[in-house]
C-alpha positions as CSV (number, residue, x, y, z in Angstrom):
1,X,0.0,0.0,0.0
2,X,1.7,3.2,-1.3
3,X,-0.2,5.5,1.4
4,X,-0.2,9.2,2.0
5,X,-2.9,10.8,4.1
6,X,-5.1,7.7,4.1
7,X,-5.3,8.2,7.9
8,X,-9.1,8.2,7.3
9,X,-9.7,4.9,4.7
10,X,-6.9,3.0,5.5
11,X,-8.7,0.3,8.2
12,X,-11.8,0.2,6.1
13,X,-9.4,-0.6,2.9
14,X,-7.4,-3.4,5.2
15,X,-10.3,-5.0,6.3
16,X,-11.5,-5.3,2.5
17,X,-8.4,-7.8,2.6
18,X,-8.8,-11.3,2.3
19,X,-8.3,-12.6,5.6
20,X,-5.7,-15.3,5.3
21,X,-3.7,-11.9,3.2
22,X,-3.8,-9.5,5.5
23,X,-0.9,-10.5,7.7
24,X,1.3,-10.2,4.0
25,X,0.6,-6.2,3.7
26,X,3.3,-3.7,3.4
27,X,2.4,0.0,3.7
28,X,5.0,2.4,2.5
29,X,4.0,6.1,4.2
30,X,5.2,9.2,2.0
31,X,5.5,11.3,5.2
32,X,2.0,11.5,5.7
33,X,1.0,14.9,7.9
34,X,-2.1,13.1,9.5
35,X,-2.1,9.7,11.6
36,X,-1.8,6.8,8.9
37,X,1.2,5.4,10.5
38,X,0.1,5.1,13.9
39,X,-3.6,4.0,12.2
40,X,-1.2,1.4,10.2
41,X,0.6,0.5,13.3
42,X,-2.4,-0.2,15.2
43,X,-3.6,-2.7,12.9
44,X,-0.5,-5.1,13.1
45,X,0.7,-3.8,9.6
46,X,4.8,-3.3,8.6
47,X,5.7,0.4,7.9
48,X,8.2,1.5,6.1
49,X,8.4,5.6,6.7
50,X,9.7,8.5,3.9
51,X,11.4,10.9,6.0
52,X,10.5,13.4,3.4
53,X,7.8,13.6,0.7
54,X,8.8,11.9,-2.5
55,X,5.9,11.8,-4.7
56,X,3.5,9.0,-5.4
57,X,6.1,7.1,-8.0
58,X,8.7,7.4,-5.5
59,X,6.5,5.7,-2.8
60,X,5.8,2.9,-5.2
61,X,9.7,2.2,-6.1
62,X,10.2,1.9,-2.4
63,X,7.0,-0.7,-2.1
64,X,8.1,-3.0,-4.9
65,X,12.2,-2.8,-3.6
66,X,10.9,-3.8,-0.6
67,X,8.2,-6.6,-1.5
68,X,11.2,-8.0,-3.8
69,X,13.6,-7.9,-1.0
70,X,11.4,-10.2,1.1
71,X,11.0,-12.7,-2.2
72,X,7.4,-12.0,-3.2
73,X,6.3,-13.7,-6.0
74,X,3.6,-12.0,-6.6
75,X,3.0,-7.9,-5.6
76,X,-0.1,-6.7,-5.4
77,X,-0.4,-2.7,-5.5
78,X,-3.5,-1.3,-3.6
79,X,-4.5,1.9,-3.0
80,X,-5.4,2.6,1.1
81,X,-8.5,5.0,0.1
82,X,-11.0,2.1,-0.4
83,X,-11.6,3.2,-4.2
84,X,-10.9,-0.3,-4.9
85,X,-12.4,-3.7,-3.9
86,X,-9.6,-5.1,-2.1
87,X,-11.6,-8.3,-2.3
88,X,-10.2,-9.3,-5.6
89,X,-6.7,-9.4,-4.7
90,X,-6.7,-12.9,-4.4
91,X,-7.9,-13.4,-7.7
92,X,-5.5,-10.8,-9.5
93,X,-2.8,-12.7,-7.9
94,X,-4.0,-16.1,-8.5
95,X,-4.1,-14.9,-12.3
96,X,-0.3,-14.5,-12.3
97,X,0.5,-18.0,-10.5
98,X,-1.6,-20.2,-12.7
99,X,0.6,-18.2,-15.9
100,X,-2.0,-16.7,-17.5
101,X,-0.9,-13.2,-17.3
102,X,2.3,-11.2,-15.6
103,X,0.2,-8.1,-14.7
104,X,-3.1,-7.6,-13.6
105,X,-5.3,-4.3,-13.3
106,X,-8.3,-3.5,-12.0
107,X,-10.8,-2.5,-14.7
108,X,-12.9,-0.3,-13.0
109,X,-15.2,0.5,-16.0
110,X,-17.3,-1.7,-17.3
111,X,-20.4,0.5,-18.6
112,X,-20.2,4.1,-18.4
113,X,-23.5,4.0,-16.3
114,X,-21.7,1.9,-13.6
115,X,-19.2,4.3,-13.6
116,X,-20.6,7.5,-13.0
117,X,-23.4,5.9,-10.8
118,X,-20.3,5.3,-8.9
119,X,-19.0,8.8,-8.4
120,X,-16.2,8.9,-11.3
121,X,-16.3,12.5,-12.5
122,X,-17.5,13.2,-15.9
123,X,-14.4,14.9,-16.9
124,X,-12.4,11.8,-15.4
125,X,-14.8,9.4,-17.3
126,X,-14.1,11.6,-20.6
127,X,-10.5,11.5,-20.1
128,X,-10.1,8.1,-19.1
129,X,-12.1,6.5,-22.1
130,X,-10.2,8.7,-24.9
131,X,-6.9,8.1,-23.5
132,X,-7.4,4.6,-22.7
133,X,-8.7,4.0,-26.5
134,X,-5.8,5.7,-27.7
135,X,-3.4,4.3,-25.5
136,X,-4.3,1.0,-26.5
137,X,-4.7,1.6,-30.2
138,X,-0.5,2.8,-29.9
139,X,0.1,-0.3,-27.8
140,X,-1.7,-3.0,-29.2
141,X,-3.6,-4.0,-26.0
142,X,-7.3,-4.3,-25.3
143,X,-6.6,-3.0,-21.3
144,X,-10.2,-2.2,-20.3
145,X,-8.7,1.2,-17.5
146,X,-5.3,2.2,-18.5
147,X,-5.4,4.5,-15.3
148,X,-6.8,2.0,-12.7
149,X,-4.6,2.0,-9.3
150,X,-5.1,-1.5,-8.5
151,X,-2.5,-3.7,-9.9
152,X,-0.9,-7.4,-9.4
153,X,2.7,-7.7,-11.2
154,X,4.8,-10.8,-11.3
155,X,7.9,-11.0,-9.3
156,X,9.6,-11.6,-13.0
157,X,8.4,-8.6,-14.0
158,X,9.4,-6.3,-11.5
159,X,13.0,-8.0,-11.7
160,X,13.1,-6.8,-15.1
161,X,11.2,-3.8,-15.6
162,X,13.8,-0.8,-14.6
163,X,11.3,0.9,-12.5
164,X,13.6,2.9,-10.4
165,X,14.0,5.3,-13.6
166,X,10.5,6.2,-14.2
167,X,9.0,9.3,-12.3
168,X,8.7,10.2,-8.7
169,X,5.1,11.4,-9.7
170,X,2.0,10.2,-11.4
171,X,3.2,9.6,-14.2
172,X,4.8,6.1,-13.1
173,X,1.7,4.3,-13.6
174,X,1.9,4.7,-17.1
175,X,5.5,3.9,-17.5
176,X,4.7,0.8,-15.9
177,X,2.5,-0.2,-18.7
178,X,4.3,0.9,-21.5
179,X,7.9,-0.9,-20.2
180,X,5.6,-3.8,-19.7
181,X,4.5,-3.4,-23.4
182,X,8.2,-2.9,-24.3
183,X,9.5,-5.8,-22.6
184,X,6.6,-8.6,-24.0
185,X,5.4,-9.0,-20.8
186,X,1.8,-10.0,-20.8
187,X,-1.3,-7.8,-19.3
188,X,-4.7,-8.5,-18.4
189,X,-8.1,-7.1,-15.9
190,X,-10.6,-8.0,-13.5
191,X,-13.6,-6.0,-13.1
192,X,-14.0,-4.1,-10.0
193,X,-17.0,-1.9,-8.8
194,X,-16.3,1.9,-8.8
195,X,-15.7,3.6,-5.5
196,X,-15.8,7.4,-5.5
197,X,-16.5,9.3,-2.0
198,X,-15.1,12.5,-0.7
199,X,-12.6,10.3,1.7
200,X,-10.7,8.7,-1.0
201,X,-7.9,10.7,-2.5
202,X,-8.0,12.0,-6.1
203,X,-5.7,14.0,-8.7
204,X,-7.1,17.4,-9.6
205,X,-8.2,18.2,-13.8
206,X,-4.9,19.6,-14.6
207,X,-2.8,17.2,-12.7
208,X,-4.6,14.5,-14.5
209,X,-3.8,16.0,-17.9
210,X,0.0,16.1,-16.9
211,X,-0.5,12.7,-15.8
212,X,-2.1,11.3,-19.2
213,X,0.8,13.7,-21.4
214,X,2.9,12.5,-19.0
215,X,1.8,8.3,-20.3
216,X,1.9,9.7,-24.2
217,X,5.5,11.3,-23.7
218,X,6.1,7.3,-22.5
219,X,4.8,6.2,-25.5
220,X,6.6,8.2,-27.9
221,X,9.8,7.7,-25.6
222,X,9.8,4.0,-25.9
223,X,8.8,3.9,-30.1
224,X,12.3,6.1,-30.6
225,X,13.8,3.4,-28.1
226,X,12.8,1.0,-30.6
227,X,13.6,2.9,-33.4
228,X,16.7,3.5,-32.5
229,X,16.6,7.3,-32.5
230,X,16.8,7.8,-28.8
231,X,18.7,5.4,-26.2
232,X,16.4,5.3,-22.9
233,X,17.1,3.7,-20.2
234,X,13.3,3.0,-19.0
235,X,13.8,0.8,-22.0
236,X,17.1,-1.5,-20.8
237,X,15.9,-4.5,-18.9
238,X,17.8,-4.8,-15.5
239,X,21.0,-6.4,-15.0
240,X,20.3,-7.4,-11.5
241,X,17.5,-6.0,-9.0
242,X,17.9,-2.3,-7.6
243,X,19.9,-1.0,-11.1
C-alpha cells in the first residue's frame, strides 16, 4: 500500500483484505502529515516511513524494492483510500501464478452508467475513455482502465522492468504499462465496482492532464527506443535488481 494521508480509509481498505492476506501487507507512508502510521501500526501492519515527501512514483519504487527484498512472487499494488475492492486481490494474484498473465489491473469501468453511478467525474470518465482507447490503439492492448490503481505484477516482471528510472510522480503508472508493453510482458483485468467518495484521494483536472501527457510522452519515448533514434534507459531490462 503506497499511502499518503489515508489516515481516514486505511482500516476500512485493510479489512477489505482477504483474511488469510492481511498479515502479507506492506504499507509504505510518504511522510503523511495526518495519523496513517500510527492508524497502520495499530492494525498489526509493517511500515516502512519517507522521512520526506517523494511523490507517489517514489512511494511505489520503495514498495516493490521492498516486497522484492522479502521474495514476493507476486505484488499486489493497492490503494489505502478504499476506491478499490480489495476483495479481488486474491484473484488478481492467483491470475499471475496459474501463468495466465504477468500483470493484472483493475478495470474499473465496465459501462459508463456503472461508472458514473459510482462517483467517477465526468471529466475523469471523458479522459479516461479517450486516452485509454488511444493508448491501446499505440500499444496493441485491449486493457479495459489504462489508469486504474489496483494492480498485481509478477515477481519476474518487477526484476526486469527498470522501475527505479521512471517518475517520482503520477506519471509512473503509465511507465509501468508501457515498459511492460516494451518488454513482452503480458497484461490483463478484473472488473471491480467503482468507489468514488469524498474520503478517498483524487488528482485534480490539470494534474490529470500532466498525468495522461505524461503516459503519451512514455509512449513516444519507448517507439524512438525501438527505433533506434533515442537510447532510454526506462527501456534496458535490469542487469540485477535495484539497477
Amino acid at each position: 500500500m503506497p499511502a499518503y494521508n489515508a489516515e481516514r480509509t486505511l482500516e476500512r481498505t485493510y479489512f477489505d483484505v482477504p483474511e488469510r492476506l492481511r498479515n502479507q501487507v506492506l504499507l509504505v507512508d510518504d511522510c503523511s502529515t495526518d495519523r496513517t502510521v500510527e492508524v497502520a501500526r495499530s492494525l498489526g501492519l509493517e511500515v516502512i516511513q519517507h522521512d520526506r515527501n517523494l511523490g507517489y512514483g517514489a512511494n511505489q519504487k520503495t514498495c516493490y524494492r521492498a516486497a522484492l527484498e522479502r521474495d514476493a512472487s507476486v505484488v499486489v499494488m493497492l490503494h489505502p483510500d478504499f476506491q478499490y475492492d480489495a476483495r479481488v486481490v486474491e484473484l488478481m494474484a492467483e491470475l499471475i501464478y496459474l501463468g495466465t498473465v504477468d500483470f493484472v489491473l483493475g478495470n474499473r469501468i465496465r459501462t459508463r452508467a456503472e461508472a458514473l453511478s459510482g462517483g467517477m467525474p465526468k471529466w475523469k470518465y471523458f479522459l479516461n475513455r479517450t486516452s485509454t482507447f488511444a493508448e491501446n490503439l499505440i500499444l496493441g492492448q485491449t486493457i479495459g482502465d489504462f489508469h486504474s490503481g489496483l494492480r498485481a505484477y509478477s515477481r519476474d516482471l518487477l526484476l526486469k522492468i527498470p522501475f527505479h528510472r521512471n517518475s517520482n510522480d503520477f506519471s509512473f503508472d503509465q511507465e509501468m504499462i508501457v515498459q511492460a508493453v516494451s518488454f513482452q510482458f503480458r497484461i490483463g483485468d478484473i472488473p471491480v465496482p467503482v468507489r468514488y467518495m469524498d474520503e478517498a484521494s483524487s488528482i485534480s483536472l490539470k494534474r490529470s492532464i500532466k498525468y495522461g501527457l505524461g503516459g503519451m510522452g512514455a509512449i513516444a519515448a519507448q517507439k524512438l527506443h525501438r527505433m533506434r533514434l533515442r537510447h532510454d534507459l526506462r527501456f534496458v531490462a535490469a542487469q540485477y535488481f535495484g539497477h
